[in-house]
N, C-alpha and C positions, 0 to 999 in steps of 0.2 A: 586610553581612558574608557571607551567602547568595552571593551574589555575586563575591567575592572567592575564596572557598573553591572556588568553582566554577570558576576559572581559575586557582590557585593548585598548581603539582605538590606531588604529595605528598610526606614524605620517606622516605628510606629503609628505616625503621625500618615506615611503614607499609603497602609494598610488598611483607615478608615477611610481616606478616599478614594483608592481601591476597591473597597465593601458598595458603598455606596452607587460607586459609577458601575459595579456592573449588577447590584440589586433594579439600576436606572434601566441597563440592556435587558434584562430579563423580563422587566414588564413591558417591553417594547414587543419581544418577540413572543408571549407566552401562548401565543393564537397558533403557534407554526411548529406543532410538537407532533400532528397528526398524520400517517405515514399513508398515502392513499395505495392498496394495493391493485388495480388497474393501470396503474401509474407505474411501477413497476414490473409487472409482468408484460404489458408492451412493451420498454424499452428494454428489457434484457429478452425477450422471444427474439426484435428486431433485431437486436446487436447480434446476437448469438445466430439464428437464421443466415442473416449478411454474410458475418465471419466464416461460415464454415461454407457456405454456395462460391465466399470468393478463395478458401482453400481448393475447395476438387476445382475448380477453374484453373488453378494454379498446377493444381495436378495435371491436367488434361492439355495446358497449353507446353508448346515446346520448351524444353532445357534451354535457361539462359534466355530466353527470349521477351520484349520486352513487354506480352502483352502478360506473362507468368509475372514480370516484377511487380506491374499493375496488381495485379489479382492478389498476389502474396502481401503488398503494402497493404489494401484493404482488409484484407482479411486480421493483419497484424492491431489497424486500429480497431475493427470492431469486434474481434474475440478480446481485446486488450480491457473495453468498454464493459464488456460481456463479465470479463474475468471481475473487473474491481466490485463487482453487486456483493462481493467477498466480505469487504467491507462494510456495507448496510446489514449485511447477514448477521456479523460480526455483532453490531451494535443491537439489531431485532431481537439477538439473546436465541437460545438453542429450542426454544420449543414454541417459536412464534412462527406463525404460515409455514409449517411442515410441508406443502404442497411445494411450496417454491422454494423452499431449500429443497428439496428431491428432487427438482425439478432442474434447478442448477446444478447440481451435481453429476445429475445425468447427462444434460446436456455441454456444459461446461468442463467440470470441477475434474469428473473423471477422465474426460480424452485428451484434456491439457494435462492433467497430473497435477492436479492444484486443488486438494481436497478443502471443503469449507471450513473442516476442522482444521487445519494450520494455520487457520486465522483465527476463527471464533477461541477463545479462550485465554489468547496471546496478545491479541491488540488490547483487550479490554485494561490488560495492566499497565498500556502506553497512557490511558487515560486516568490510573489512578492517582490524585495528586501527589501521594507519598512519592510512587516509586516513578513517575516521567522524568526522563533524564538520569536516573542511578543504572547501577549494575544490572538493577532487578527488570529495568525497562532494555529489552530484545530489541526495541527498535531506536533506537537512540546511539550513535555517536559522536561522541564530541568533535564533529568535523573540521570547525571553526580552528581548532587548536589542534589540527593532523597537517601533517607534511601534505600537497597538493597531489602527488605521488600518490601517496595511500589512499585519497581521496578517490582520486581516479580509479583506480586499482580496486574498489569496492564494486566502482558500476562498469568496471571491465568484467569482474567473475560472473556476467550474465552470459559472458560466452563460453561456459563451461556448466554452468544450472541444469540447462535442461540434460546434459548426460547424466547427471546426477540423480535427477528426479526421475529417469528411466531407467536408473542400476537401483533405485529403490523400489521404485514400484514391479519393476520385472523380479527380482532375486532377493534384497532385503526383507520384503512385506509377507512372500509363504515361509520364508526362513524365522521370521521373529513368530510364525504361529506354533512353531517346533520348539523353538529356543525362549525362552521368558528373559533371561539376560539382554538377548537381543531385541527382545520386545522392547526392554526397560529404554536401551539406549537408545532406540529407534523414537519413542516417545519425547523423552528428554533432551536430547541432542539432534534430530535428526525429523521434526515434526512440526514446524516451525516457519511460517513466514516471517523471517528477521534479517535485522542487517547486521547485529551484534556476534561475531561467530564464536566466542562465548557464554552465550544464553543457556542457561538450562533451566528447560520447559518443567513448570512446577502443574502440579493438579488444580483446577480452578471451578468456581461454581457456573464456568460461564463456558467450560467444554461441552462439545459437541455428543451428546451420549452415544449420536448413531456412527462415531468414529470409525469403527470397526467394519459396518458395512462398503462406507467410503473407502478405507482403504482395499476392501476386497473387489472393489470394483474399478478401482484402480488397476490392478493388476490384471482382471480380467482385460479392458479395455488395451495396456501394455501387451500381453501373451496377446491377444487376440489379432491385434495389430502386427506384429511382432509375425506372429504364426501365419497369416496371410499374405504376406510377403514371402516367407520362407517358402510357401507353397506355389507362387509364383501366380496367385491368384490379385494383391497388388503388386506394382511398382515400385524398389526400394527406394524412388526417389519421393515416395509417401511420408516415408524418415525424415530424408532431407527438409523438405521444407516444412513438417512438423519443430524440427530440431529449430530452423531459421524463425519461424513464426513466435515458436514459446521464446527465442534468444530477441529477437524486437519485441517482444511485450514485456518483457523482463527489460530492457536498454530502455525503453519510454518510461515504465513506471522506476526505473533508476532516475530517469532526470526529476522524473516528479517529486521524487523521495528526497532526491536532496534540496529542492528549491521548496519543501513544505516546513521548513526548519532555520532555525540560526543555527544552530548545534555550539552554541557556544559553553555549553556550561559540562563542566568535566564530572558531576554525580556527584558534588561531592556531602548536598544537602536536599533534602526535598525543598522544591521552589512554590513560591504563590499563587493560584489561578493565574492571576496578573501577568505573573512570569512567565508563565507557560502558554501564557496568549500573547507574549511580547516575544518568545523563542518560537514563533508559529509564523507564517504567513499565508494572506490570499492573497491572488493572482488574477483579481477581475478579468483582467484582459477582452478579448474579442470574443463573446458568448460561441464564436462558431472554431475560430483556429485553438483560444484556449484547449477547451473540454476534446480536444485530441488527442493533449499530453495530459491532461488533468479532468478526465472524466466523473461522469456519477457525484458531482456537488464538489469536488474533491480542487478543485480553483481556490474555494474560499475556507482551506484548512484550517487557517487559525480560526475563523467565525464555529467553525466547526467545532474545536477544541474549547471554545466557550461554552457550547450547548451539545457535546456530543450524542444526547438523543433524537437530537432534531434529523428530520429525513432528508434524504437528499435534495429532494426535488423544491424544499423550503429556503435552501441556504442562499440562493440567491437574493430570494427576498429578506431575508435576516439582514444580510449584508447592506442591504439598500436602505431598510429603515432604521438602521444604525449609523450609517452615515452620514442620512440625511435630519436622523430623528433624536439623537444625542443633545442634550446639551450643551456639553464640551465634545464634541468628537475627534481631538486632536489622539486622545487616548489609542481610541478604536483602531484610526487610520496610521498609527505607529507602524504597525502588524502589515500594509499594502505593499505589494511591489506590480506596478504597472503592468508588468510581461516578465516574462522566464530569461533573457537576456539582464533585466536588471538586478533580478533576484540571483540568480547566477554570478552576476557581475562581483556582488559584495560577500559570496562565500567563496569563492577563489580569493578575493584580495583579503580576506582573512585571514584562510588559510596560508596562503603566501607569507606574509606577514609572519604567523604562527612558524614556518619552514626555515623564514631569514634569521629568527628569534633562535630557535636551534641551533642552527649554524652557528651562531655566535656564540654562543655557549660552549659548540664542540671548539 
């Protein structure tokens, strides 16, 4: 029945109190749309800073030894933290605080190999209400309604990513400067923070103009790295736990990706606000163990998806006087899952379900 409901439009009668109940959220939050830039530039200098003093620590401490695993987990959580500001970059739009998108980039974006531009342009259509949850949304699979297997099998391909993103940035990215074809598909298919492998990347008013530089620095950063080692000036095991570092920042933000969703609905119509805050969740949980796996405001995703201009550093308190400041907040609290165990709990038993359903068929 879950199921049904969850692809079923609603009627009309429920789309005025729908209008209503979050015209009521809106005036609750409308104070908390102001993005403090101090606020930001400490906590990604700190994260970013942390992350890379506990790599070369990683570097310097013995192979296999456990005070490297120390240094390498850390490092994992706070480049992980570092990496998602992708995110708020995303939403700040391509020509807001230029200093700190350059500044992420350089510090960041280019020695992970995770330019701003593969996000900024790309998420913003996860937020269109037409296209969230269609073909047209990259970040959307109907998980809920996939075999457990393929499920899995999505946030397994993070142990093959980062070779990927360093056979692009080393040899695909001076190749497409030669090649225009290869530019085309490089852009299109191959430029793209998404889960949908599918997607093809359309041109948006909300790309990154300064793309091009990112990618050229990318591959400096690649070659550079690359070519130091070779000269025996680093350690090849520099690779190594690059390689391990970007593969757990990619496995964490896999778990996050999938517990920030019901993914119940197959595209097959564009959905309502409503719906697309009721196929969302936040994850309160513990203000210190959460924000590990679900950094940068990103706990309280569906509060998010209601206000997606709001800054990060607000969404907590969104959350809170929505909860507390609602009306009816049965609505709101729909969208909650206490911790990552319960949120988790009810897309496996979905999917499962969805896999039994199959079976029965074949």
């Amino acid at each position: 029945m879950a199921e049904i409901a969850a692809t079923t439009p609603a009627p009309p009668s429920a789309h005025a109190a729908d209008t209503a109940a979050l015209a009521e959220a809106r005036t609750l939050v409308r104070d908390l749309y102001t993005p403090r830039a101090p606020r930001y530039w400490v906590d990604f200098l700190l994260s970013a800073g942390l992350g890379w003093a506990a790599f070369v620590a990683a570097v310097r401490w013995p192979a296999w030894s456990a005070q490297q695993a120390v240094a390498l987990g850390v490092s994992v959580v706070a480049l992980y933290r570092a990496v998602i500001f992708v995110h708020e970059l995303a939403h700040l739009g391509p020509r807001k605080w230029p200093a700190f998108r350059a500044a992420w980039n350089l510090l960041c974006g280019g020695p992970i190999l995770v330019q701003s531009y593969t996000y900024s342009g790309v998420h913003n259509l996860h937020h269109y209400q037409h296209l969230y949850g269609t073909r047209a949304d990259g970040e959307y699979l109907p998980f809920a309604r996939m075999r457990l297997l393929a499920v899995f099998g999505h946030w397994a391909l993070a142990v093959v990513v980062p070779a990927i993103v360093l056979v692009r940035a080393l040899v695909l990215v001076p190749l497409s400067w030669l090649i225009p074809p290869l530019a085309r598909w490089l852009w299109e298919r191959a430029s793209s923070l998404i889960i949908d492998p599918e997607f093809k990347r359309p041109h948006s008013r909300h790309d990154d103009p300064s793309w091009r530089w990112q990618d050229a620095y990318s591959w400096l950063c690649a070659s550079t790295g690359v070519g130091l080692m070779a000269a025996g000036v680093w350690p090849w095991r520099v690779l190594v736990l690059w390689y391990l570092m970007l593969m757990g920042i990619l496995m964490l933000n896999g778990v996050r990706t999938l517990i920030a969703h019901r993914y119940r609905f197959p595209g097959e119509r564009p959905l309502t606000l409503m719906e697309q805050f009721h196929d969302s969740v936040d994850v309160p949980g513990h203000p210190l163990v959460t924000t590990l796996w679900a950094p940068v405001g990103l706990r309280f995703h569906a509060t998010h998806h209601l206000f997606p201009g709001m800054p990060y550093h607000n969404l907590g308190t969104a959350y809170q006087r929505l909860a507390s400041g609602l009306s009816d907040p049965a609505w709101f609290l729909r969208s909650t899952e206490q911790n990552m165990v319960g949120a988790m709990r009810k897309l496996v038993r979905e999917s499962r379900r969805s896999g039994e359903r199959c079976g029965a068929k074949a």
